[in-house]
N, C-alpha and C positions, 0 to 999 in steps of 0.2 A: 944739755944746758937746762938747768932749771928755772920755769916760767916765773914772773915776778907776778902774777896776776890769774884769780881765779876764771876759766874759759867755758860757759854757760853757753849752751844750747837751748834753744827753744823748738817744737816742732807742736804748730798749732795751726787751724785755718778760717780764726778768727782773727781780721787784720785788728778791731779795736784791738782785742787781748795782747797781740803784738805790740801794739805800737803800746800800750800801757805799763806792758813787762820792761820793753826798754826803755823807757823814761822812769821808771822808778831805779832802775841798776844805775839810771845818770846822777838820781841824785840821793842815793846811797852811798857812802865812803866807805867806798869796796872796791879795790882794785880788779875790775872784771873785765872781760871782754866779752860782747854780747854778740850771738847771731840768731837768727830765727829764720826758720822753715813754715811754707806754708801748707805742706802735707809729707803725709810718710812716705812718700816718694822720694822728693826731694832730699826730704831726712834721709833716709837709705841708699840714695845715691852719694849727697856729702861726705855719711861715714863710711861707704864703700870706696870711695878712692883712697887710695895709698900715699898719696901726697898730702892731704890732708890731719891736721893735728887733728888728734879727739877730744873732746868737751872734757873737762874735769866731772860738770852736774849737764845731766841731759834732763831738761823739763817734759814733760809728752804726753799730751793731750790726747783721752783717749778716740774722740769723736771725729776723725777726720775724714775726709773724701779718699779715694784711690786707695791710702793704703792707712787702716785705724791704727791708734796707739798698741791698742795690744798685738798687733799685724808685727809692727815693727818689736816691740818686746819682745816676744818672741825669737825673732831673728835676732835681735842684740843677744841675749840669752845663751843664743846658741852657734856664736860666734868669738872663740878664745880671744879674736884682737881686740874685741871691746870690753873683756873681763873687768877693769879699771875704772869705766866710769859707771857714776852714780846719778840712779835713774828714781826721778821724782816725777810718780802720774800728777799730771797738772789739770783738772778738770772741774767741767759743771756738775756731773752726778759725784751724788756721795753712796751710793745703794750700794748696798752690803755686797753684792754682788761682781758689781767692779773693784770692790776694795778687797774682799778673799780672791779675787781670780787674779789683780795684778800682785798681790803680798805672793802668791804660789807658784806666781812664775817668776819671781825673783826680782819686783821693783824695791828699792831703797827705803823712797816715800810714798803719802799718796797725800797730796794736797787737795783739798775745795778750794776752788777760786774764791778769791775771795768776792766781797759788794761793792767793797770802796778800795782806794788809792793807796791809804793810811796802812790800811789790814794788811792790803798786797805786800809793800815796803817791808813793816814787820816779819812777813813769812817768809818773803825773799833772804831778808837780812840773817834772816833763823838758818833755813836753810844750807843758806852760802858759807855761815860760818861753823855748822856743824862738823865735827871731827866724826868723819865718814868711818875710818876706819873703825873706832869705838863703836858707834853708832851700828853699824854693819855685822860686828860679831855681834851684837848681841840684840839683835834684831829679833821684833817679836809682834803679835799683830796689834797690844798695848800702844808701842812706840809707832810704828809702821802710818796711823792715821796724826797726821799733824794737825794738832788741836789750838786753834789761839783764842 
């Protein structure tokens, strides 16, 4: 059965940035479903069960406790049943460094947080309505940094 509604993850262990992400998808007209993780644990537990749907866009903060965003990329990476979803690093650094190491290991995007409310909205909005597919074949480290 095909979902009527795009299903975003979040995995970040900053509650503001959580609680912010979901209130701007509230009031974005985007039919989403939103969940958020407070580490890569948790994250890797959620999409390790078999019962559970998997995210359309996985957002993934690289800086986390217990287990970091590239910890879990990695493991997504290299796990065929997550092949499908589209993984945008969602973070505070921009250094060249985090941006060629998650582009190499096979992230989608790589956002900056944004400063404000406004910015977030927009890159959300960007994000969510990207046609992935397109987007993904011709993936390049040009396209790779989202720039607004």
């Amino acid at each position: 059965m095909q979902e009527d509604h795009v299903f975003i993850v979040l995995a970040d262990d900053d509650e503001d940035d959580r609680l912010f992400f979901e209130e701007a998808f509230e009031e974005l007209k985007i039919n989403t479903k939103v969940a958020t993780y407070n580490d890569g644990v948790e994250l890797m537990n959620y999409l390790s069960s078999e019962t559970d749907s998997l995210p359309n866009i996985l957002f993934l903060d690289l800086n986390m406790p217990k287990k970091s965003g590239l910890e879990c990329l990695l493991e997504i990476k290299n796990n065929e049943r997550f092949k499908d979803i589209a993984i945008a690093i969602y973070s505070t650094s921009a250094s060249e460094e985090d941006i060629e190491n998650t582009f190499v290991m096979g992230a989608n995007i790589y956002i900056k947080k944004p400063d404000d409310f406004k910015k977030l909205k927009k890159i959300l909005s960007n994000v969510v309505t990207i046609n992935w597919q397109y987007h993904t074949s011709g993936l390049n480290k040009d396209n790779f940094l989202l720039r607004l």
